[in-house]
TIRO-2110 file (N, C-alpha, C; in Angstrom, 1 decimal):
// TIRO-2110
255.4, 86.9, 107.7, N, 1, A
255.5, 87.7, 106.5, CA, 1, A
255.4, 89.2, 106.9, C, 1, A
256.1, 90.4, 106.2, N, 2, A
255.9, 91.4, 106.5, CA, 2, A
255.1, 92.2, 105.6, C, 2, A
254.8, 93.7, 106.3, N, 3, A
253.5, 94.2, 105.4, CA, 3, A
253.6, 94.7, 104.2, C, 3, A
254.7, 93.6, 103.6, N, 4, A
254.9, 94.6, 101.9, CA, 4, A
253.6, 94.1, 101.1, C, 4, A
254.0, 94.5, 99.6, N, 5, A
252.6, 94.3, 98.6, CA, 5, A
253.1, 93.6, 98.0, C, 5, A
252.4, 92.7, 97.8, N, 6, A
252.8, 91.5, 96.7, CA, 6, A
252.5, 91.7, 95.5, C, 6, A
253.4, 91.4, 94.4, N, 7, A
252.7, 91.3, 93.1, CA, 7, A
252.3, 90.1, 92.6, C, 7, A
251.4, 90.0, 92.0, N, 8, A
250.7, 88.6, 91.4, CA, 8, A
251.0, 88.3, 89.9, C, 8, A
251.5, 87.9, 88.9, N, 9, A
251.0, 87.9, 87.8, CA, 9, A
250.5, 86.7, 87.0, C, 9, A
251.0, 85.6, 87.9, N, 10, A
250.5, 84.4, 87.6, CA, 10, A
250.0, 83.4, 88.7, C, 10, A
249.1, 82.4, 88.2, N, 11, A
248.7, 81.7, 89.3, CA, 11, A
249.6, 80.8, 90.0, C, 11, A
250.7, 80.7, 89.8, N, 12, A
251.8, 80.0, 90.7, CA, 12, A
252.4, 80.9, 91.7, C, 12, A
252.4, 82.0, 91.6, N, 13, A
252.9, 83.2, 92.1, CA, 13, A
251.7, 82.8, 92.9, C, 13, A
250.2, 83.5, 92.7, N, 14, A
249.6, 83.5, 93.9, CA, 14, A
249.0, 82.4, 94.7, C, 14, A
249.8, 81.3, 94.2, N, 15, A
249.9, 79.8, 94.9, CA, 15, A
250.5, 79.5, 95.8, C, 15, A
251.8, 80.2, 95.5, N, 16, A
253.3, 80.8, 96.3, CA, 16, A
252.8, 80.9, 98.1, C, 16, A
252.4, 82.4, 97.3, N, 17, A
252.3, 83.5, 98.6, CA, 17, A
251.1, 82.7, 99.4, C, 17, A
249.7, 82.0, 98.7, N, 18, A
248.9, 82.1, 99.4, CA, 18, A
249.1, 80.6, 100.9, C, 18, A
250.0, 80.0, 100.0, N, 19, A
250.5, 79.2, 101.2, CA, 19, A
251.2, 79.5, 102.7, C, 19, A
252.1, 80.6, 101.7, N, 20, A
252.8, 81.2, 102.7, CA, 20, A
252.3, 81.9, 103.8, C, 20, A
250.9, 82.9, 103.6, N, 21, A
250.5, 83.3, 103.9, CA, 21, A
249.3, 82.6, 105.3, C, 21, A
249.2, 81.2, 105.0, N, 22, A
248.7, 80.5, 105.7, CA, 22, A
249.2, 80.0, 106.5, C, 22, A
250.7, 80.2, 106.0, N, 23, A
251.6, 79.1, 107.5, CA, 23, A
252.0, 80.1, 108.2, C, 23, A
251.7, 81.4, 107.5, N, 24, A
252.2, 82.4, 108.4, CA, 24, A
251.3, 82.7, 109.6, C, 24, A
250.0, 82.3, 109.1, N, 25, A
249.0, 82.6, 109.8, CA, 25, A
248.8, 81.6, 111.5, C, 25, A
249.9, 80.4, 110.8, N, 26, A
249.9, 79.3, 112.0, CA, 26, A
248.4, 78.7, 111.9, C, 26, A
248.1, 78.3, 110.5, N, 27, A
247.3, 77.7, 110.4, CA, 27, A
247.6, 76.5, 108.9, C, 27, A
247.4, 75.2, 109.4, N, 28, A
247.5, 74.0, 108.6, CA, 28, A
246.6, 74.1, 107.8, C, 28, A
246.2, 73.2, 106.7, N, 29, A
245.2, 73.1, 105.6, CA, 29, A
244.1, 72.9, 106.1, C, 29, A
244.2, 72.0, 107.2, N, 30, A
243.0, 71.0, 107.4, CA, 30, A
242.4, 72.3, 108.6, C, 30, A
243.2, 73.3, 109.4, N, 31, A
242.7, 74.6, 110.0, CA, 31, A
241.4, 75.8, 109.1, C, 31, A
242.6, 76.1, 108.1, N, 32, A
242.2, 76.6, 107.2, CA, 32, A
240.6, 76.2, 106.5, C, 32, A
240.6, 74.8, 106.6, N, 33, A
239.2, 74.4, 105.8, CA, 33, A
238.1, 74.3, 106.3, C, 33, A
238.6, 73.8, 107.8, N, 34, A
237.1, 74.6, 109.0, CA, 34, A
236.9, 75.5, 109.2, C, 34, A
237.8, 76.6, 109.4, N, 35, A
237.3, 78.1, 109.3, CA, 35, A
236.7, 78.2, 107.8, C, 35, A
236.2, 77.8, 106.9, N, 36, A
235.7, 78.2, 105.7, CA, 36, A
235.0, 77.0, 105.1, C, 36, A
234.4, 75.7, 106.2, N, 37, A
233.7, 74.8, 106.0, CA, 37, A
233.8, 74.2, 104.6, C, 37, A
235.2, 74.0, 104.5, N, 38, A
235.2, 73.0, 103.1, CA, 38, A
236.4, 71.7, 104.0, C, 38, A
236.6, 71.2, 102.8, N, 39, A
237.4, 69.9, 103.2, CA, 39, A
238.8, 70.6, 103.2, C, 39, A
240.0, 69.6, 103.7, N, 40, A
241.3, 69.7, 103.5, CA, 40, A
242.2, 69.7, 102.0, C, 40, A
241.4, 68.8, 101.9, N, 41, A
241.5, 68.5, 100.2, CA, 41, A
241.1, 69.6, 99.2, C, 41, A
239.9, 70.5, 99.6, N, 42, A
239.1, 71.7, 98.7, CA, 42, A
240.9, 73.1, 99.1, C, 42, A
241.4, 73.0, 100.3, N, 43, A
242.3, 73.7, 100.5, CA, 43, A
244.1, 73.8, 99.8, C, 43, A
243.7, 71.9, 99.8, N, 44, A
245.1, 71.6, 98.7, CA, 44, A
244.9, 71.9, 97.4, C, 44, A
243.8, 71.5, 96.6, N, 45, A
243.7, 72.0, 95.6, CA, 45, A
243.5, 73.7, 95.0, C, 45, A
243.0, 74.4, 96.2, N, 46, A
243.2, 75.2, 95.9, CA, 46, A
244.5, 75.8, 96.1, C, 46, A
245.9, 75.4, 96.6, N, 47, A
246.6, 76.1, 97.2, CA, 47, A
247.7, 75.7, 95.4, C, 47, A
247.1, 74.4, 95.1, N, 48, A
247.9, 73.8, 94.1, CA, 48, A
247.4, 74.5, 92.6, C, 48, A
246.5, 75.1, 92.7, N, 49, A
245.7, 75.5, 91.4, CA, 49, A
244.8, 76.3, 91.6, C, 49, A
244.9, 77.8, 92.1, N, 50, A
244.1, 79.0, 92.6, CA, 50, A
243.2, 79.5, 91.1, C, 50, A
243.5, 79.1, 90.0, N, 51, A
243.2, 79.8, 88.9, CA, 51, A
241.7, 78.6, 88.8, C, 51, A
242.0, 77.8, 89.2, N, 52, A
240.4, 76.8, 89.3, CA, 52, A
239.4, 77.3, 90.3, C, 52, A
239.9, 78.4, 91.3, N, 53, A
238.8, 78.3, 91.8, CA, 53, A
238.3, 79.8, 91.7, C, 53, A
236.8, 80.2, 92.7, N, 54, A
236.2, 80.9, 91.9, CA, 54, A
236.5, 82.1, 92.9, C, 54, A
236.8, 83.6, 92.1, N, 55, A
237.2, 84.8, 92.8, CA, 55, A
236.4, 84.9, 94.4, C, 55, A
235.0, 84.8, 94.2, N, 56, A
234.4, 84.4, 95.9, CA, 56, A
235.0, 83.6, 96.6, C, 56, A
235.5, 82.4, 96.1, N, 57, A
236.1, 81.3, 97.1, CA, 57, A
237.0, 81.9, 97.5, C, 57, A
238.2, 82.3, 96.7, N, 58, A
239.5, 83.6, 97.0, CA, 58, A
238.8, 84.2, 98.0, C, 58, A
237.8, 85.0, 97.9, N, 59, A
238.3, 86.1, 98.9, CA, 59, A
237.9, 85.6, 99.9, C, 59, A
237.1, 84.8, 100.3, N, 60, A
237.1, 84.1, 101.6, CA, 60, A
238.1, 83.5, 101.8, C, 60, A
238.9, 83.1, 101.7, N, 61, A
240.1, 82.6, 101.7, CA, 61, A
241.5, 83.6, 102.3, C, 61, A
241.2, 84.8, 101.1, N, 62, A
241.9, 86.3, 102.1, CA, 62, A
241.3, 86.6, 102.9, C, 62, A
239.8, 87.1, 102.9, N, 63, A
239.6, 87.2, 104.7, CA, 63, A
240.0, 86.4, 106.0, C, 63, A
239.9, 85.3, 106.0, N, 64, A
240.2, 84.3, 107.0, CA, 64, A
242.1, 85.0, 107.2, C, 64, A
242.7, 84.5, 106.1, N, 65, A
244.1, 85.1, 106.3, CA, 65, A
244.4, 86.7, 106.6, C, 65, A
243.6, 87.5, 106.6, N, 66, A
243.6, 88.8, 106.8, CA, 66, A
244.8, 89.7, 106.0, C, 66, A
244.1, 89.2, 104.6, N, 67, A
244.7, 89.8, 103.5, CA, 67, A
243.4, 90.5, 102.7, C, 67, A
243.7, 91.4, 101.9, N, 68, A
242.5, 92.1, 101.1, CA, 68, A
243.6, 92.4, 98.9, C, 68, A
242.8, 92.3, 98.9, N, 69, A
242.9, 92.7, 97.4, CA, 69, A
243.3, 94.4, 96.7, C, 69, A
244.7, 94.6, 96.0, N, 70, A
244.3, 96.0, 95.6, CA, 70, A
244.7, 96.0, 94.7, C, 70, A
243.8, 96.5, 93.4, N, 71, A
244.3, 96.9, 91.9, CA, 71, A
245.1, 97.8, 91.6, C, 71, A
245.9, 97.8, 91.0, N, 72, A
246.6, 99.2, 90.4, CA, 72, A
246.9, 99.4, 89.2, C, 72, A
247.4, 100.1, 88.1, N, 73, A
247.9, 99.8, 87.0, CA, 73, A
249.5, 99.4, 87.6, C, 73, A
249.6, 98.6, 86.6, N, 74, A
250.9, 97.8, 86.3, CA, 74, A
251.9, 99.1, 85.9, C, 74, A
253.5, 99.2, 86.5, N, 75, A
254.1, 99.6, 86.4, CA, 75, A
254.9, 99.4, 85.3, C, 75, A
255.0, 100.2, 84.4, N, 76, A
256.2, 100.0, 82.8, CA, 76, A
257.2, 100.5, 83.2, C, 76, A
258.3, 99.8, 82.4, N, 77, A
259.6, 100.3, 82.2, CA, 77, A
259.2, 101.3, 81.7, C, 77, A
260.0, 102.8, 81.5, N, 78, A
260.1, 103.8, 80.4, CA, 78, A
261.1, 103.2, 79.2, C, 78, A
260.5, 103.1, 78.2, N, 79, A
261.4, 102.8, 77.3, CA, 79, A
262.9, 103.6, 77.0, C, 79, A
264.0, 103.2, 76.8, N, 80, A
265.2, 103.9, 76.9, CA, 80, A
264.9, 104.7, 75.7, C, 80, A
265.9, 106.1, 76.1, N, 81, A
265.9, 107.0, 75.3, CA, 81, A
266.5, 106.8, 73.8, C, 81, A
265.9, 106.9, 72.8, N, 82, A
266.6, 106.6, 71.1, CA, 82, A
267.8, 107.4, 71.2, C, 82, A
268.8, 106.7, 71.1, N, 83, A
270.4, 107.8, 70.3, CA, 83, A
270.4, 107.9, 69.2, C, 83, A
270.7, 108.7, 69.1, N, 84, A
270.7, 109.6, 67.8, CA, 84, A
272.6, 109.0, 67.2, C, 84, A
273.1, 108.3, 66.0, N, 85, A
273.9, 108.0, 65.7, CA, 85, A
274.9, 108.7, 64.8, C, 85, A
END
């Protein structure tokens, strides 16, 4: 994966990436769950349903992957300009 920024706005999105992010890493589930002393299974479910688990589990989960977290405000359209008729 390359060093762009990802947007998240839902938990399948960051289900998506966080997979990707792990195979990017050249690391399998059952890799992934020893470096972070949980099961293989604690890895699938979270990879299948990130919104169940808990923001600390997350981020140990991006550190291992050597990802970090950054907030911003969300980008709006500008609403088109009114014509006048």
């Amino acid at each position: 994966m390359t060093a762009d920024n990802f947007v998240v706005r839902t938990p399948q999105q960051l289900s998506t990436l966080m997979r990707a992010f792990r195979k990017s890493a050249g690391l399998s589930q059952a890799e992934l769950a020893t470096r972070l002393g949980v099961s293989r299974q604690a890895i699938s479910a979270l990879e299948r349903e990130p919104q169940s688990a808990t923001f600390d589990r997350l981020m140990k989960v991006w550190a291992v992957l050597g990802l970090e977290v950054s907030l911003h405000p969300a980008v709006r359209k500008a609403a088109p300009p009114e014509q006048e008729w």
